[in-house]
Structure formats: structure tokens, C-alpha cells
N, C-alpha and C positions, 0 to 999 in steps of 0.2 A: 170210696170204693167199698164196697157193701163188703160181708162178710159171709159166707152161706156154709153148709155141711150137706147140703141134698145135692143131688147125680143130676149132672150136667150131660148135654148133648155128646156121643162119641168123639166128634171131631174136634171138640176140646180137650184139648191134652193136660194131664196135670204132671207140671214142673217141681221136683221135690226139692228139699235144701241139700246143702253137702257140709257135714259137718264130720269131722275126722274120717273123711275118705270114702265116705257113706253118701249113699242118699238118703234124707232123710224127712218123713213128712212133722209134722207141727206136733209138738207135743198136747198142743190142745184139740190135735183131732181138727180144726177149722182149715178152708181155704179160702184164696179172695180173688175173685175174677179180676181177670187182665183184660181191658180194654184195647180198641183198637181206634186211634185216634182219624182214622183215614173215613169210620163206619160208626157212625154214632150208636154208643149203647151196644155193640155187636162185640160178647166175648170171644176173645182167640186163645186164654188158657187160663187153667188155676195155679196158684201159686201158696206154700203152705202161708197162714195166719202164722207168721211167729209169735215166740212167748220167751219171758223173762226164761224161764227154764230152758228154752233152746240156746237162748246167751250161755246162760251158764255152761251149758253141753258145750258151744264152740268154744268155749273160753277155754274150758279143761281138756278139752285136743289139741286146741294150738299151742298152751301151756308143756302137755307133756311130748307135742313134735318140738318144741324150740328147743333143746338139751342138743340133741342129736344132730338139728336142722345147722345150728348155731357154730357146731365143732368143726362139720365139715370143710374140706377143705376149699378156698373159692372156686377150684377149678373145679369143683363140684356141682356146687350153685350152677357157676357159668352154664355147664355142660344144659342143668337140666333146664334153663331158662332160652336157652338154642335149640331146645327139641318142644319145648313148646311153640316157640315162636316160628320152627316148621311145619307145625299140625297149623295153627293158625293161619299162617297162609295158605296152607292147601285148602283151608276149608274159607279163604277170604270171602267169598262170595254169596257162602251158608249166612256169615257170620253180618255180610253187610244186609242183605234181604231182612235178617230178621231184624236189624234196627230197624230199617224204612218197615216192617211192619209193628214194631214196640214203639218206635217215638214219633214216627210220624215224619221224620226226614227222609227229604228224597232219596234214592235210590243212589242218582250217578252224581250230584255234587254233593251229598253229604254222607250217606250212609257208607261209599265204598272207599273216601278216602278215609274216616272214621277208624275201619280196617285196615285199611294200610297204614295208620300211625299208629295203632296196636302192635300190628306186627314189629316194626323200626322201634318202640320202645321197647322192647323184649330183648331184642337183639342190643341194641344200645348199651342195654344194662348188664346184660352177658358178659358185654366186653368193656367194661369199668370195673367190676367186680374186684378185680384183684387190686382195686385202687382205694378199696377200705386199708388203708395203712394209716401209724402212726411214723412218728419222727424220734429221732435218737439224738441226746442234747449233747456237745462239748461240753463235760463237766469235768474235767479232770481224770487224773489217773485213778484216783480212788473213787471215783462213783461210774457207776453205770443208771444215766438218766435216760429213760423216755416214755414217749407214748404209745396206748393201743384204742384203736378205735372198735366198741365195742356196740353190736344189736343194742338196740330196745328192750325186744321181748317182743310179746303180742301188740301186732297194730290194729286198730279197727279203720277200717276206711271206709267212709259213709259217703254215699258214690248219687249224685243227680242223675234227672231223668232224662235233660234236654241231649247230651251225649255221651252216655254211660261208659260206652267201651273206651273210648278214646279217653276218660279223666281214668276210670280204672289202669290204662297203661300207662299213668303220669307216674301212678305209686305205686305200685303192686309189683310190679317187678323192679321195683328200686328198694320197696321195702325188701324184696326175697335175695336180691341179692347182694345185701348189707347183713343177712343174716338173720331178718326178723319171722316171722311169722303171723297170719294174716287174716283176719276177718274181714270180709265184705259184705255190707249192707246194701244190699239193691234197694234204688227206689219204688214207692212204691206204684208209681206210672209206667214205670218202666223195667220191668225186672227179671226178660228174658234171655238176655245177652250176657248180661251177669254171669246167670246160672248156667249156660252153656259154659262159658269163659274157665267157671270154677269144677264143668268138667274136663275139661281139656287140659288144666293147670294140674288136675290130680292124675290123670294117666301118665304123671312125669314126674312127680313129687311123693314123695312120704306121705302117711296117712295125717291129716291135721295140720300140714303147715298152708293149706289154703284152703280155708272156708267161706262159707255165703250164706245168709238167710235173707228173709223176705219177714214182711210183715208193717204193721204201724211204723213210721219213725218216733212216733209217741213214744213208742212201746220199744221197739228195736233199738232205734237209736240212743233213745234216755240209758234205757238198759249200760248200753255199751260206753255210753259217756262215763255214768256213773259206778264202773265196773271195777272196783281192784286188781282184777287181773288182767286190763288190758291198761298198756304200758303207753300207748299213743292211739291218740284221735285224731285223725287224719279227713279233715273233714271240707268239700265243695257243693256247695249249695248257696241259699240267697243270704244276707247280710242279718236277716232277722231271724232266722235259723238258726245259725251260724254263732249269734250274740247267746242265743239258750245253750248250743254244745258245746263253750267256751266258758261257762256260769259252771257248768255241771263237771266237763273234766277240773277246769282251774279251782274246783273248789277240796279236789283231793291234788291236786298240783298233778296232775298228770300232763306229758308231751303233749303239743297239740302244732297243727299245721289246720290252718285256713283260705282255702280260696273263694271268695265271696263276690258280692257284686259290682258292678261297674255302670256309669254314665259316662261313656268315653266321648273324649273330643278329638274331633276328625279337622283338622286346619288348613286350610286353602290359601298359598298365598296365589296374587296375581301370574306371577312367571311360572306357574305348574299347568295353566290352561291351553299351552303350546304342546304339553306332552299329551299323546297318542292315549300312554295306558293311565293317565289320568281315572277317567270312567270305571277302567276293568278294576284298576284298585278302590275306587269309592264304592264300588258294587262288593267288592269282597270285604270291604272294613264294615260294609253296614251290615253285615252278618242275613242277610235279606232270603240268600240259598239254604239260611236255617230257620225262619222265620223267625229272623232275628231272636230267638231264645237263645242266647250266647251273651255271657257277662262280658264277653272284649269288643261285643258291638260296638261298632262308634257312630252313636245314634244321636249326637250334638254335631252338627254339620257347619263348620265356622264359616263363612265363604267372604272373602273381600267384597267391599261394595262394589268394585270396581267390576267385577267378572261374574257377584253373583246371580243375579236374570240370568245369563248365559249357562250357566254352570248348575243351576237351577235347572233350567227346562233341558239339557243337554241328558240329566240324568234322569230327570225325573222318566222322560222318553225311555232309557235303558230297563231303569227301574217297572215301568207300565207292559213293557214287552214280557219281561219275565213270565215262562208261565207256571201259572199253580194249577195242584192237580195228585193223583191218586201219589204218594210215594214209592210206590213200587213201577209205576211209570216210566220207561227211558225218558220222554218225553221233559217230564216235568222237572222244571226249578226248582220249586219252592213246595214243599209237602205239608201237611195238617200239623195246628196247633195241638199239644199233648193232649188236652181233657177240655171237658166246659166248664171247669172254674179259670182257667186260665183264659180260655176263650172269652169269654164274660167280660174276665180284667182290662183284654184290650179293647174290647167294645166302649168298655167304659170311659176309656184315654180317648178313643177315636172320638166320643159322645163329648165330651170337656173339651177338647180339641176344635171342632167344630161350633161352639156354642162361646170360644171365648174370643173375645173385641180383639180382633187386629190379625186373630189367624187364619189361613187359607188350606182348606186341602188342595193342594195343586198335582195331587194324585191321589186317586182311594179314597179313606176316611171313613169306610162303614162298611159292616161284614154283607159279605155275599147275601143277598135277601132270596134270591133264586137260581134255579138251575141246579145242576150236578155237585157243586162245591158244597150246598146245602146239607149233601149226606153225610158232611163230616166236618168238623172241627179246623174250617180254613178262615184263613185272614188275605186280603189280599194287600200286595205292597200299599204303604199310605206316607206321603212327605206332605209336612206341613210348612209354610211361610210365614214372615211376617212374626215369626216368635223368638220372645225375650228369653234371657239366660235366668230369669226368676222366674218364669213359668213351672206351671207342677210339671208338666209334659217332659221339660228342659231338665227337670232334675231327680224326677223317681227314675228308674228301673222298669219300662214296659215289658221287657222281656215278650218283644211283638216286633213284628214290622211296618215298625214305626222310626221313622226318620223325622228330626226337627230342624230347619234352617236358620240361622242365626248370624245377622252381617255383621263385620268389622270391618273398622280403617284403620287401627291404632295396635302396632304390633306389642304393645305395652297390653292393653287394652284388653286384646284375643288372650292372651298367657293369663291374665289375673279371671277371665271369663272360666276357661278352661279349668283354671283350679279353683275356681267356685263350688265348691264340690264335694259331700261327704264320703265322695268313692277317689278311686287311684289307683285304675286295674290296668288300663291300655289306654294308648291315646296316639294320634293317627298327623305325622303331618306332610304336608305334597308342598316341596319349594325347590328348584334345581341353584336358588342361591347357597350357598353352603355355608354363610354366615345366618340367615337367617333358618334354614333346613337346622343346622345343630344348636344354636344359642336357645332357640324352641322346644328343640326335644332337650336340651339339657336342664331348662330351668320349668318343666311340664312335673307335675307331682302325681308321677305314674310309674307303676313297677317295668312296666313293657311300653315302649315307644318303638314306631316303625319310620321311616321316612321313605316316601316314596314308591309305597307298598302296602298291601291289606291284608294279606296271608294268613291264614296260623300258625299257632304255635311250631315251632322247629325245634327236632330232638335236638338234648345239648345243651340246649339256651335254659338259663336263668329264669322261670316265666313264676309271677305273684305279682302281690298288689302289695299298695301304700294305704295309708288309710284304712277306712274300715270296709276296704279291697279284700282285709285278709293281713294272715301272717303267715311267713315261711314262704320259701321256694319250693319250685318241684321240676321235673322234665331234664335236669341236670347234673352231672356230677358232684357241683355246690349244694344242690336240692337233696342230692341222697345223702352225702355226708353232715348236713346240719339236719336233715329234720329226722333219717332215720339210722343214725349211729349216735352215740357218748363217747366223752373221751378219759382213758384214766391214765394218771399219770404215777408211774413206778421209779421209784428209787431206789439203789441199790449198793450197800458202799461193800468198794473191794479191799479186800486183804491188798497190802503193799508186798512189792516184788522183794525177793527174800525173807520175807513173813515168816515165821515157825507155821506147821501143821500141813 
């Protein structure tokens, strides 16, 4: 994303940062066009170039709102995370258009529930809030033992582009209502929704306890890793990413929370091909409505020998119907890939795909060559056949919609395939037997297991990965209490009853 200083067309708006309460542009004077992944090459806004010095500036706002932020009391907090989260919904509809035009997700299956589990996290965290407590120990008459569970301080939270608003409301209101205070780093594909986000957060908050810049992650996010003054890195993006902002905080030992990649396995036994929503759940676990840019994809497709032809062509069929198309579309399924380096990547799977001994596309397999799709940044659905669980296909990360089909007969066999695997983020299985449905999901080395179902994420729940998935929880009341409180533990001996003084 290029970097420019000279006057853009009017209809391009430029988006400033917010930094203690402010808007505020780049300390270096620069801006960086915001693309639109629907319109090749065609900008829809500037956003400022951050700089090491804009860190610093949010760091020293967030720093001096957390004193104040920190004391209040929760019904505080609560209060002012329920007045956001009704601006938020009245504005759901601003908020969901402008994803399907930042990331390229459609419109009505992705951009507007997006929003709605924005809102539902806000509110969620509202009403936990008062549940930052410690415990008080049976230590006898002479001591007064217990704990308090105590903020962080400044979190950075280093925010992806495939669905910005909805991972921002994994943390940001879990961190605000544990008492911390917050910088957000928007990506840099994506970094409109953010920066609405972090206005909306300050017409209800203190000045500085929620901030946002833009800019390089080189630059912004090194920054904020390598920051003294920020207390946790809060960080979702790709495994390789992930490995650098985990080098960089852990090398001053600071907090860290990771959600990273996934090659999820999706497991078909034969008794799940009698159920009806079979289909509607294989369609929703292959994350297909996001163009599969979703690390809980479950894009290793296990299918019994016995059912798999059937179950194969059953969806491939569903999957071929989908339609792709402008994301701001009612119409459309399935909306544009982020940018053309991403676009490229999965060309290049679909290329290796096609070209290796024994695989089939048995749907897709090669980007749109002509027509309307051409104007932008689309893939259209691709399942392949006939592939091994050693395949590169089978075990990177396309972060595409790309599905790989993969038989078993040996329920031994499927479990040891499945955790073949340098990832451990979600894993997907369909069996109405309930020794085999749980023995499955029990012994799967996955943070998140569904049975029966392909959904997302659900306020409440427990949601992280195993392996180098990630570390820490988030979206939960376990999630806010381990990743963005400490605990200190006080001791207190008392004077004995009839004591002098």
C-alpha cells in the first residue's frame, strides 16, 4: 500500500487516528490509500501513515487515562460499555456496509452478523464486569488472607483485516471492562471500521482510554510490541506474524495473548449423511460465505469412504450454487478477496492443485479469467479430490476458498490425520453416534470443537487454539480474567481479640 502526501480526489475522505480523545493525523505528515477490494486499484479513503512517535503519543494517553479509568467503580465501566454498545446498534447497518466495503465481505452473510456480534460482545462484557473479583481465604482468626484481581495497564491489540470489527469485540471491551486501557492497531487492508469503532468508543469514555492508529505493522506494530509502556499484546493474525510479535514482546517479558492460524478438520462419519443440515453445516464450517479468510475454516474435509462420492458431489453442488459477486450486493454469498497479494496466494494453491498427480478439481480451481468478477479481487468456491493429508494444499493455511477432500475408513486412522498438524484452532465433526461424535471431539488437539454444527464463534464460550493456533482465550469470562487481569495476593495478620491498643 503505497504511501503518498499529495491531494486526492474529494470523494475520498481522509480518516484521522484517535489518540487521547482526539483525532488525530500522522505525526509524519503522510497518508496511505485504502483500497477497495471489490474495484481493483480504486481508492475509497486515506488513512494517516503512523509513526514510532504516534505510539509513543498513544501510549502516553492511555497511560495517563488508566489511573482514573482503573479506580472506577465497575458499575462504571458497565454503564459506559452499554451506552456504546447502543450507539453501535443503532448505527449496525453504517457499521456493517462499511466492512463489505473495507474487506470485501458480503454484505448479508458476513458483514451484518459481523455487527451484530460486535454489539453482543459489548454488552456481554458490561454484564461480567463486576465479576473481576478476588477470593477471601479461611486463614484463621489472626490473618485476613485474600485476593484482588488487578488491570494490566495499557493493552495493544493488534487487530486483522479478514474481520476486523468482530475480533476487535473479542478484546476491547473485555480489556475495558477488567479495567485496562487500549490501543488498537488496525490493519493495514483494512482500517476503516476500526477507526469508526474508536469513534464511537470515545463519545462514552474518558479521553485516552481507547485509542487507534493506522500505519505499517512493521512500524506500528513492532513499535507497540517493543513498547515499555504497553503492558499486553494482544495479538490475531497469521502464525508467522504472530511468531515475530511474540519474539518482540517476550523478549521484555511482557503479557501476550495469541490467536493465530488454523487447518481445521471437518470429520464425516457415515451416520451424519441421513441428517438434513448436514450440507447447511459443511457450508458454514468451510467458512466459504467469507471466502474462506477465516482461521476456523475447516478446509481438510475427512469424508468416509463409504459416503464420500455422495457427499462429495452433494456439496460440491451447494458449494457451485453460491453466488459471488459485489459485497455490498443483497444478492451475493460470497464477496472479494482482500488485496492482490492475497489473491495471487490463492491462485497459486489452485495452480499446485491442479498440476499435482492424483488431484481433481471437482469444483473451480482457477480465478475468474473473464466477466464482471475480473473488476475485483474474486475467487470463486474450489474443492479438490483425490488428496493426501501430506499434500502442501492439506497442510498450509490458504486462507481462500479452497476446500480439500480427504477419505478415511479407520476411526483411528481420521483422529491421528486430523492432528497431523502444526495448527489446533477449530476442528468440525458430524456423527449422531455419541460415542463416536464425543470420543472424537475429545481426543482432536483443537481449542474449539463443534459437533454437529459449523457456526461461529458464541459470546461466553472459551474460543483459542492449541498449538501454534495461539496462546490464551478470549470471547469469555475465563478469556477476560486470564488474559486481561493479574492477581495479588494480600496478607494481613490481625491483632487477637482483647489485644491492648
Amino acid at each position: 500500500m503505497p504511501e503518498t502526501t499529495t491531494q486526492t480526489a474529494p470523494a475520498v475522505r481522509d480518516w484521522p487516528m484517535w489518540i487521547g480523545g482526539q483525532e488525530q493525523p500522522s505525526s509524519g505528515a503522510q497518508w496511505r490509500e485504502v483500497f477497495n477490494p471489490a474495484r481493483r486499484e480504486t481508492v475509497i479513503a486515506r488513512v494517516p501513515a503512523g509513526t514510532v512517535e504516534d505510539v509513543d503519543r498513544a501510549v502516553a494517553a492511555a497511560r495517563a487515562a488508566y489511573p482514573a479509568w482503573r479506580a472506577q467503580h465497575f458499575t462504571g465501566r458497565a454503564k459506559a460499555l452499554l451506552a456504546i454498545a447502543d450507539e453501535l446498534e443503532q448505527r449496525s447497518e453504517e457499521f456493517a456496509r462499511l466492512t463489505a466495503l473495507d474487506t470485501g465481505n458480503a454484505l448479508r452473510t458476513q458483514a451484518r452478523p459481523e455487527s451484530t456480534t460486535m454489539v453482543a460482545m459489548f454488552r456481554y462484557f458490561a454484564g461480567i464486569a463486576g465479576e473481576v473479583k478476588g477470593t477471601t481465604l479461611p486463614a484463621g482468626e489472626n490473618q485476613l488472607q485474600y485476593t484482588r484481581l488487578e488491570p494490566l495497564g495499557v493493552v495493544a491489540a493488534i487487530l486483522p483485516w479478514n474481520s476486523p470489527l468482530m475480533i476487535a469485540a473479542f478484546k476491547i471491551p473485555a480489556a475495558l471492562a477488567a479495567g485496562n486501557t487500549v490501543i488498537m492497531k488496525a490493519a493495514d487492508d483494512a482500517p476503516l471500521t476500526i477507526l469508526k469503532l474508536a469513534e464511537v468508543c470515545n463519545r462514552h469514555l474518558p479521553a485516552g482510554v481507547v485509542n487507534a492508529l493506522t500505519g505499517r505493522g512493521g512500524v506500528i506494530g513492532t513499535a507497540l510490541a517493543n513498547h515499555p509502556g504497553v503492558d499486553k499484546v494482544s495479538f490475531t493474525g497469521s502464525t508467522e506474524v504472530g511468531r515475530e510479535v511474540a519474539g518482540e514482546a517476550g523478549a521484555r517479558l511482557a503479557h501476550m495473548s495469541l490467536e493465530l492460524g488454523g487447518k481445521n478438520p471437518s470429520i464425516v462419519f457415515p451416520d451424519a449423511v441421513d441428517d438434513e443440515e448436514l450440507l447447511d453445516g459443511l457450508l458454514l464450517a468451510s467458512r466459504f460465505t467469507r471466502q474462506g479468510q477465516s482461521c476456523t475454516a475447516g478446509s481438510r474435509l475427512f469424508l468416509h469412504e463409504d459416503i464420500y462420492d455422495d457427499v462429495l458431489g452433494r456439496l460440491s453442488a451447494r458449494l457451485g450454487a453460491l453466488k459471488v459477486g459485489d459485497p455490498l450486493d443483497e444478492a451475493s454469498d460470497m464477496g472479494a478477496i482482500i488485496n492482490r497479494k492475497q489473491h495471487s496466494a490463492i491462485t497459486g494453491y489452485l495452480d499446485e492443485g491442479r498440476a499435482t498427480p492424483g488431484m481433481t478439481a471437482v469444483l473451480g480451481g482457477s480465478a475468474p479469467s473473464d466477466g464482471p468478477l475480473t473488476e475485483g479481487y474474486y475467487h470463486l468456491p474450489t474443492v479438490f479430490s483425490g488428496v493426501r493429508n501430506e499434500f502442501r494444499l492439506a497442510r498450509e493455511e490458504i486462507f481462500g476458498p479452497v476446500l480439500v477432500a480427504i477419505p478415511w475408513k479407520d476411526t483411528e486412522d481420521v483422529i491421528r490425520m486430523a492432528n497431523d498438524t502444526n495448527y489446533g484452532l477449530a476442528a468440525y465433526v458430524w456423527s449422531h453416534n455419541l460415542d463416536n461424535a464425543l470420543n472424537t471431539a475429545h481426543r482432536i488437539d483443537a481449542g474449539w470443537v463443534q459437533v454437529n454444527q459449523g457456526g461461529g464463534q458464541v459470546v461466553g464460550q472459551s474460543y483459542g487454539g492449541y498449538k501454534q493456533s495461539g496462546i490464551g482465550r478470549e470471547v469469555s469470562l475465563e478469556g477476560m480474567l486470564a488474559g486481561f487481569t493479574q492477581t495479588k495476593q494480600i496478607n494481613v495478620k490481625l491483632r487477637g481479640v482483647g489485644s491492648n491498643g
